[in-house]
C-alpha positions in Angstrom: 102.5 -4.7 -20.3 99.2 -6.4 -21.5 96.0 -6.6 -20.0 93.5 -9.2 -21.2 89.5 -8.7 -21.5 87.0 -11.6 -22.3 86.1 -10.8 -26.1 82.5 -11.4 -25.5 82.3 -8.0 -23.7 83.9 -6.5 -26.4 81.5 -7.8 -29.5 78.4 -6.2 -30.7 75.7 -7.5 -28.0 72.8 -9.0 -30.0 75.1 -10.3 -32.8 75.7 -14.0 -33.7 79.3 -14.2 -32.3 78.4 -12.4 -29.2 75.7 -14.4 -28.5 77.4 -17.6 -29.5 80.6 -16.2 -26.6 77.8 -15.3 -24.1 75.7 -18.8 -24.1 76.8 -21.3 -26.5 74.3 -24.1 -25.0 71.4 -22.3 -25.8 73.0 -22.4 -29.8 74.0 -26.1 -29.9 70.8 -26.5 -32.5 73.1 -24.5 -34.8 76.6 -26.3 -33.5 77.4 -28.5 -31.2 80.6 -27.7 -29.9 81.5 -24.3 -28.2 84.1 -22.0 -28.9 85.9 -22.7 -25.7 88.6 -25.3 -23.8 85.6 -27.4 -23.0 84.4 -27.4 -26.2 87.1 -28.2 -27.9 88.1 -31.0 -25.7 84.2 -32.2 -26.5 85.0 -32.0 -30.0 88.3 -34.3 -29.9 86.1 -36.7 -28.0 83.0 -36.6 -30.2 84.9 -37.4 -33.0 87.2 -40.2 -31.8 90.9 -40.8 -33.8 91.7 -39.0 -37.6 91.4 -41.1 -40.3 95.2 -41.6 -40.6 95.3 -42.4 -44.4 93.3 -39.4 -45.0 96.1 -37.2 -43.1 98.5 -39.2 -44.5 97.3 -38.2 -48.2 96.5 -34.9 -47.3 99.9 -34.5 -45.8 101.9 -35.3 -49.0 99.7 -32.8 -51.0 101.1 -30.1 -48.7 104.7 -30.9 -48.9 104.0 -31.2 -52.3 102.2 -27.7 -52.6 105.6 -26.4 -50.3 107.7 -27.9 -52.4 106.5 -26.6 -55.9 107.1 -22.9 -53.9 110.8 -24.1 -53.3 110.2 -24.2 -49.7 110.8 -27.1 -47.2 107.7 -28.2 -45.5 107.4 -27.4 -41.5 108.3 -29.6 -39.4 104.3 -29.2 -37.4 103.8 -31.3 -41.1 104.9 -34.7 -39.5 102.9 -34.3 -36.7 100.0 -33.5 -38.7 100.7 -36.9 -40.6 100.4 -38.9 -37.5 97.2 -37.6 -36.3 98.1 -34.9 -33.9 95.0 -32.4 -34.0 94.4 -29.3 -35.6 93.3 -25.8 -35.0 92.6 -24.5 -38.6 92.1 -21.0 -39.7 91.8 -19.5 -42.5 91.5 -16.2 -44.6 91.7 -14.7 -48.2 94.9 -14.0 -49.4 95.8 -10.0 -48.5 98.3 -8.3 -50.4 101.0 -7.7 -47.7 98.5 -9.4 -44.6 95.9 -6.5 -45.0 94.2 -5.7 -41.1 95.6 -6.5 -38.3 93.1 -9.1 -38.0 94.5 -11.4 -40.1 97.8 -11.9 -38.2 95.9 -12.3 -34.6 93.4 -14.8 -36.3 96.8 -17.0 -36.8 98.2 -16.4 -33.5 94.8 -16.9 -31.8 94.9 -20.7 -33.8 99.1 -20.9 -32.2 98.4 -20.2 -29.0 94.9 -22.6 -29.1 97.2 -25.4 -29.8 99.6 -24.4 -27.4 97.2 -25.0 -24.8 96.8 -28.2 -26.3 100.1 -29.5 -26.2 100.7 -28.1 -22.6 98.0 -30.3 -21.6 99.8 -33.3 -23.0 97.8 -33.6 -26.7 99.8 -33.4 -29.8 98.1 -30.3 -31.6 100.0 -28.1 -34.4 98.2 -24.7 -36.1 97.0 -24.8 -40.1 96.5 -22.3 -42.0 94.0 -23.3 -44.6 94.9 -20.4 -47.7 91.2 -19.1 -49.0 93.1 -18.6 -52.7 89.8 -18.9 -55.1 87.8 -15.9 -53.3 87.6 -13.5 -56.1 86.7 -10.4 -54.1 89.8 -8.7 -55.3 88.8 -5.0 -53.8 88.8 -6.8 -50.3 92.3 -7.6 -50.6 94.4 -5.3 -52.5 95.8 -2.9 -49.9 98.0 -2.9 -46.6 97.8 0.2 -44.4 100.4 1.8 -42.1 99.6 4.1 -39.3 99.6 7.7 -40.4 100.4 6.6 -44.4 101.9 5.1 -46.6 99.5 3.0 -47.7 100.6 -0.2 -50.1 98.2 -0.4 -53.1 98.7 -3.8 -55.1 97.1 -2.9 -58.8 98.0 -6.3 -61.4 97.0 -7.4 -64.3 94.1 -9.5 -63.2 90.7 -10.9 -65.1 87.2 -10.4 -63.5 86.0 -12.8 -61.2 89.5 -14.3 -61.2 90.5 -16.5 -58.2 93.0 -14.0 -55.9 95.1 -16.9 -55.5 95.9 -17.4 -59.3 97.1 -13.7 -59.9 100.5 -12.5 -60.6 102.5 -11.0 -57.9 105.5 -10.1 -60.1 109.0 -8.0 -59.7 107.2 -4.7 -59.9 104.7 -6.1 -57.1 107.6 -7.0 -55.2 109.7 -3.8 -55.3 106.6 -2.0 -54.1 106.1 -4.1 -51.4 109.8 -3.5 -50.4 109.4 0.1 -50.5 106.3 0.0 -48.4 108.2 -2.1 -45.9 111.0 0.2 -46.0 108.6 3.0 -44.9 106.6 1.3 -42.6 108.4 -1.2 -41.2 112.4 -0.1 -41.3 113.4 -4.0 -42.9 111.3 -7.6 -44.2 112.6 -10.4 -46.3 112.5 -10.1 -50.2 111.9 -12.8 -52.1 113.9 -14.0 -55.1 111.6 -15.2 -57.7 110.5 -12.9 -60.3 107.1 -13.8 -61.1 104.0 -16.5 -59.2 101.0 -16.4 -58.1 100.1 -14.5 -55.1 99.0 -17.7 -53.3 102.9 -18.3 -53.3 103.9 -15.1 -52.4 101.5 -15.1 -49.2 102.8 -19.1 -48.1 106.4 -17.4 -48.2 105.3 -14.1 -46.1 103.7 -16.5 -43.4 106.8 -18.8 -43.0 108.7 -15.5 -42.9 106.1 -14.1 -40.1 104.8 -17.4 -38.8 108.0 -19.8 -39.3 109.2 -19.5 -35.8 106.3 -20.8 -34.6 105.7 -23.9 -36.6 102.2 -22.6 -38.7 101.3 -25.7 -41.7 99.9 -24.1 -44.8 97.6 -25.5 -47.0 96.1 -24.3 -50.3 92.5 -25.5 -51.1 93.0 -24.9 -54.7 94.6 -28.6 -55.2 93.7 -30.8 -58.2 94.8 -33.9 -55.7 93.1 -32.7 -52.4 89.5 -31.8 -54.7 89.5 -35.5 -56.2 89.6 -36.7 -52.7 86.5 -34.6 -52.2 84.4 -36.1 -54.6 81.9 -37.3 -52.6 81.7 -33.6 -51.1 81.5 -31.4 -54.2 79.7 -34.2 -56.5 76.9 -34.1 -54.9 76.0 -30.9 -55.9 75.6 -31.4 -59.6 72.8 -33.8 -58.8 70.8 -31.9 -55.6 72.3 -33.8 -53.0 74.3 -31.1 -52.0 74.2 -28.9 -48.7 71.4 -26.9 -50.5 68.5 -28.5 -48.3 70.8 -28.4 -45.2 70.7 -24.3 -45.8 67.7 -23.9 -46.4 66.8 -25.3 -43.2 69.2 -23.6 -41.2 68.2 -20.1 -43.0 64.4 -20.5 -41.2 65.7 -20.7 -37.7 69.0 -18.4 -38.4 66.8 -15.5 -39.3 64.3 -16.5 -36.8 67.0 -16.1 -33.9 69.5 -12.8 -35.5 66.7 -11.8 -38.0 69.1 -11.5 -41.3 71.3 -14.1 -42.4 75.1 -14.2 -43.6 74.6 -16.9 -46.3 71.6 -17.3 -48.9 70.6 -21.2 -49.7 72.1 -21.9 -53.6 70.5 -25.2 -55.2 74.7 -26.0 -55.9 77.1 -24.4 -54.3 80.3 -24.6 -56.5 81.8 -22.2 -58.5 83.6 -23.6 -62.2 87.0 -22.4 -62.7 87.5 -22.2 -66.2 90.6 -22.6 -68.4 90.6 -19.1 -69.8 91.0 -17.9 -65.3 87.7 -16.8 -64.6 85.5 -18.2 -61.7 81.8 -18.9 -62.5 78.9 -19.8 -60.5 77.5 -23.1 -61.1 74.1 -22.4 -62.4 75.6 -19.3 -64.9 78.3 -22.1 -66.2 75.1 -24.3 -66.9 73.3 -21.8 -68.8 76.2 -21.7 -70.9 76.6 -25.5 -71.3 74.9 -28.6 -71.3 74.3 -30.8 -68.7 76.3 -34.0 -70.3 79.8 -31.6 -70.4 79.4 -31.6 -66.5 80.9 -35.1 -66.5 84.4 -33.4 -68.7 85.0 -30.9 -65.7 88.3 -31.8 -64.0 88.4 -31.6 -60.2 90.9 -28.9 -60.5 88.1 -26.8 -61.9 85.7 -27.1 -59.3 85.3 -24.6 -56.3 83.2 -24.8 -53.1 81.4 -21.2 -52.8 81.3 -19.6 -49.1 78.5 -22.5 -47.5 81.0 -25.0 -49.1 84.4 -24.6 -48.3 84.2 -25.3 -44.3 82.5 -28.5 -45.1 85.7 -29.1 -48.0 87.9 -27.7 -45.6 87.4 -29.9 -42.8 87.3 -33.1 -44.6 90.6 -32.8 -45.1 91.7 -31.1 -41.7 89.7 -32.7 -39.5 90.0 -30.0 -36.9 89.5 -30.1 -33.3 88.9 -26.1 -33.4 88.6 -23.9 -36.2 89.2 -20.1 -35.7 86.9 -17.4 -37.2 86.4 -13.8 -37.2 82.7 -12.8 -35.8 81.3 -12.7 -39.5 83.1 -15.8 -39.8 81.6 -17.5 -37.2 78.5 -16.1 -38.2 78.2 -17.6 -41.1 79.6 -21.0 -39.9 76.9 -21.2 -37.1 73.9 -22.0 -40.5 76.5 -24.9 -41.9 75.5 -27.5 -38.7 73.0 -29.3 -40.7 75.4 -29.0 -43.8 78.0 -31.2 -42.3 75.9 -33.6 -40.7 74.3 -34.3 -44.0 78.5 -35.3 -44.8 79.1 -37.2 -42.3 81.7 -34.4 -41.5 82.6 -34.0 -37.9 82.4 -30.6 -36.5 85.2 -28.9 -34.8 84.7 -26.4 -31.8 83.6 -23.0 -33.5 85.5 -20.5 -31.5 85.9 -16.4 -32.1 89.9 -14.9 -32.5 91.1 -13.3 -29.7 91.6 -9.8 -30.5 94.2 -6.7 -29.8 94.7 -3.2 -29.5 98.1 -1.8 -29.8 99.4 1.6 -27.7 102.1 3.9 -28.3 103.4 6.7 -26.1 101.1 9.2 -28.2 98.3 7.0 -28.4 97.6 6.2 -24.8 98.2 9.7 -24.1 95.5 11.1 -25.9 93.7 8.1 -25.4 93.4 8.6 -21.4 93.0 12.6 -22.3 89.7 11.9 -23.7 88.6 9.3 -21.6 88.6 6.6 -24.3 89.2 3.3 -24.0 89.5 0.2 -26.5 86.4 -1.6 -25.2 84.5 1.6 -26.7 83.5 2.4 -29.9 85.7 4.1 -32.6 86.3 7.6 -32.2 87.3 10.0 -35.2 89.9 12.6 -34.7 87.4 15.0 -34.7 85.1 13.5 -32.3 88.1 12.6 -30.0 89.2 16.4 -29.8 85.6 17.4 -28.9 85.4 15.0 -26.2 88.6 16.0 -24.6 87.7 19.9 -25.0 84.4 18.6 -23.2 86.2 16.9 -20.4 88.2 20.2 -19.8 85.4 22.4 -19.7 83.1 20.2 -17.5 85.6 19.9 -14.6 84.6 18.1 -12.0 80.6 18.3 -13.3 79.9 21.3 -11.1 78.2 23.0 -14.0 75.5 20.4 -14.4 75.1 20.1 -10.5 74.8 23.9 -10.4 72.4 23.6 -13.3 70.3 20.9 -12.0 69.8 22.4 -8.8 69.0 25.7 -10.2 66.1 24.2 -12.4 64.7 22.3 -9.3 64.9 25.6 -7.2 62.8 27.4 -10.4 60.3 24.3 -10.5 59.8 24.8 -6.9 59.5 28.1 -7.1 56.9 27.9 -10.0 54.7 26.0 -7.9 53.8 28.7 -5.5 52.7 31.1 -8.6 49.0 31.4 -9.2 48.2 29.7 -12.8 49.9 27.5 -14.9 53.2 28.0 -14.2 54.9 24.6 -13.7 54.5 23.6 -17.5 55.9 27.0 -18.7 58.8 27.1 -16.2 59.6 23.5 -17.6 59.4 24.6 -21.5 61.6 27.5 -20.6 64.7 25.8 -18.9 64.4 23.0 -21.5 65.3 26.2 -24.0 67.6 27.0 -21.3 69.3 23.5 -21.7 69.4 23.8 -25.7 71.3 27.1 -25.5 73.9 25.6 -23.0 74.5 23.4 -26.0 74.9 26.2 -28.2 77.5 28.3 -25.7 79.1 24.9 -25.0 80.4 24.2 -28.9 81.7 28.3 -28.6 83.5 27.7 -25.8 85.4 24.2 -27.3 86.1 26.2 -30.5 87.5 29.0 -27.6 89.7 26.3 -26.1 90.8 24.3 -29.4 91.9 27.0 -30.5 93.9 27.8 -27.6 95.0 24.7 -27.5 95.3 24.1 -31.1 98.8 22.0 -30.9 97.5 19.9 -28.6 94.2 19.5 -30.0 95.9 18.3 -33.7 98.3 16.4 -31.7 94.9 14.2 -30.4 93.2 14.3 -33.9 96.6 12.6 -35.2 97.0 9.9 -32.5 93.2 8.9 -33.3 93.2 9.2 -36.9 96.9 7.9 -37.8 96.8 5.1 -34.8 94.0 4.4 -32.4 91.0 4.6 -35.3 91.9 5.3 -38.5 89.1 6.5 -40.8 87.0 6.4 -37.6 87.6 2.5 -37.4 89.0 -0.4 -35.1 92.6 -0.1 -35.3 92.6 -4.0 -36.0 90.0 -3.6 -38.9 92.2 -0.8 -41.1 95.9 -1.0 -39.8 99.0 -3.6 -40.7 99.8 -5.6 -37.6 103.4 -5.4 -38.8 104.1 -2.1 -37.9 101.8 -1.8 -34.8 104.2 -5.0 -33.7 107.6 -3.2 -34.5 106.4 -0.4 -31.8 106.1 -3.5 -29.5 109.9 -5.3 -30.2 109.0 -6.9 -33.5 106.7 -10.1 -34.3 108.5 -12.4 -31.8 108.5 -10.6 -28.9 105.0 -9.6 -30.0 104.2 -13.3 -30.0 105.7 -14.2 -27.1 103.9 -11.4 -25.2 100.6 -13.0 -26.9 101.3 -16.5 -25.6 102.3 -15.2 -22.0 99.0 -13.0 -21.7 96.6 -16.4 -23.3 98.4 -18.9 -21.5 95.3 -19.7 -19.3 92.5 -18.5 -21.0 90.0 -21.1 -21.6 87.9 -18.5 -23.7 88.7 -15.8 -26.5 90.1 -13.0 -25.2 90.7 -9.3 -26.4 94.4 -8.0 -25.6 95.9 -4.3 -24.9 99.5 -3.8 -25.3 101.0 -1.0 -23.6 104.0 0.7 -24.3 107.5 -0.1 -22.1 107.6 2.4 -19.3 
């Protein structure tokens, strides 16, 4: 069973993707097209046909980039070719998919262009690989409910690009053994050694393949040279850096902080020895005249950048984001209007919660649901000793009454005695607080089984660390307690079938 909320009640009121959910036409100064059916239909309209040769071109460079893994390109790659339109998404590289997150941002893209097609418009899902982010500590580890946790440690150089690093046979046999604890069973793969971009392309055809998912790698010498006119630019000011700095003024204006600070160029140089530097550091270090020896292989859009890269080559008719994600894509407007670059609709992922037996069980003891905030163990197992002590709220009725009897009373004694009587119950109400945490430490530990078997469900399953169970945990396991990932897709597609905005999902257990 699954039961399906509107993600906008779910998001941090106030924020920029909540707000962008909530009333997208008072935001069209930042984008134009919102992150809904209409708005994506709008899109496709505002932008007319793809530039087939473009597709065409970009096309070959990922059955190239497939092929050079030893893999046979989808078949979604043909319809891509003749123009069918796109719902990109993208993400850094995880070692073993990281959060949960990162698997329903994909399916959130599938089942967008599902609706597509059902309504009679060609539209396949791409994947766009984020390989030359080098925030390495972001993407090392994959957790499972309860432990183990899968800890990728390579050899690696600072400010290396993730994609580029290693992922060899000793990566591999720990991978298998976290599977093996986690999961039960996955697919090994054969090579010994390639980068990790490689090993994630084969993890989403083995996760993803039944449903058709394109992947494309950004870090392409053939698909930068075709960017030329985007990444250029930079060297010489006519960049996105004036676009920014616009946007910046009325971003922090609106949300009061912003995601992404203006840089006068916004690439990064890869270098030949692996590392990644940012433009002006590489300049300090060079001359101006070498810029002209850099190959395009060696040239990397930063954060502000890479939308407007990726979408010249996609040309999407949504793109998927996270909330920080679509954060940050709400400043870029001006940035790809001073491209030329059409803008797709800018919609939020759907999100999930998962339930087990255990976990909705200690869930509906404590009165928590996944619309709330995260709950530690701890503060889970106080709550549901509070809910057992305060019955049906007779102590607070009998309480509240009592004090209004004493104020009334107070008012019929000679002198100030209304003021006093009101100091004294408020005394009154701070011990109650006091006896209150005696009596839950009374019936914890009379309850003590129960009460560990609550802290476990919340900090193994429901929050771990006292987060969002989509935010720390695998989606692989939390999708083997619901059949596996087909059945778990399926489920997804049934449940989004006719929402025309992005929704947050509950899975229950089987009865």
């Amino acid at each position: 069973m699954v039961h399906s909320y509107p993600q906008r009640d779910i998001l941090s009121p106030g924020s920029p993707a909540s707000d962008w959910c909530e009333n997208p036409e008072a935001l069209k100064s930042f984008w134009p097209f919102s992150g809904n059916a209409e708005g994506i239909n709008q899109a496709i309209v505002a932008r007319g046909p793809v530039d087939i040769e473009r597709r065409k071109h970009v096309s070959e460079c990922i059955r190239k980039q497939y092929a050079a893994v030893g893999m046979n390109a989808p078949q979604g790659l043909v319809a891509f070719a003749q123009g069918a339109e796109v719902v990109s998404v993208g993400h850094q590289l995880q070692a073993g998919g990281g959060p949960a997150f990162f698997h329903y941002k994909i399916l959130s893209a599938l089942r967008w262009a599902a609706q597509l097609r059902a309504s009679g418009t060609p539209a396949l899902a791409v994947f766009w690989m984020a390989s030359e982010d080098h925030d390495f500590e972001e993407i090392d580890r994959t957790y499972a409910p309860g432990g183990p946790t899968f800890e990728w440690m390579p050899k690696r150089l600072e400010q290396a690009p993730v994609g580029r690093i290693v992922w060899d046979s000793q990566a591999e046999k720990a991978w298998q053994s976290w599977c093996q604890a986690a999961l039960r069973s996955t697919c090994a793969v054969h090579d010994q050694s390639m980068p990790l971009a490689h090993r994630v392309r084969h993890w989403l055809d083995e996760w993803f393949g039944h449903e058709d998912l394109v992947v494309l790698d950004g870090d392409d010498p053939e698909l930068k040279a075709s960017a030329h006119a985007i990444l250029a630019p930079e060297w010489s000011g006519d960049g996105i850096a004036s676009a920014l700095r616009a946007a910046q003024v009325r971003y922090e204006k609106k949300w009061s902080s912003v995601p992404l600070h203006a840089q006068e160029n916004n690439l990064f140089v890869l270098e030949d020895n692996g590392r990644r530097m940012r433009s002006d550091r590489w300049l300090a270090a060079h001359s101006a005249s070498e810029i002209r020896n850099l190959r395009p292989d060696q040239l990397s859009p930063n954060a502000a950048l890479r939308p407007v890269y990726q979408e010249v080559m996609l040309q999407s008719a949504a793109f998927i984001g996270g909330p920080s994600e679509v954060g940050y894509w709400l400043m870029l407007g001006d940035a790809f209007r001073h491209h030329g670059v059409s803008h797709p609709a800018l919609v939020v992922r759907d999100g999930a919660f998962v339930h087990n037996a255990h976990s909705l069980r200690a869930a509906e003891s404590c009165g928590w649901t996944p619309q709330e905030p995260a709950l530690t163990g701890e503060a889970a197992v106080a709550a549901w000793a509070d809910t057992k002590l305060r019955g049906n709220g007779e102590l607070e009725r009998a309480f509240e009454a009592w004090s209004e009897a004493l104020i009334a009373h107070s008012r019929g004694v000679p002198g100030d005695a209304v003021p006093t009587t009101r100091a004294a119950l408020t005394k009154m109400k701070k011990e109650l607080v006091h006896v209150r945490k005696k009596w839950r430490k009374l019936f914890r530990q009379q309850h003590a089984e129960e009460a560990e078997a609550m802290r476990r469900a919340f900090d193994d399953w429901i929050c771990p660390n006292g987060q969002g169970q989509e935010r720390k945990l695998s989606a692989l396991p939390l999708m083997e307690a619901n059949g596996g990932i087909e059945a778990f897709t399926v489920a997804w597609h049934r449940a989004l079938e006719d929402a025309n905005e992005p929704q947050f999902l509950v899975f229950y257990p089987s009865s």
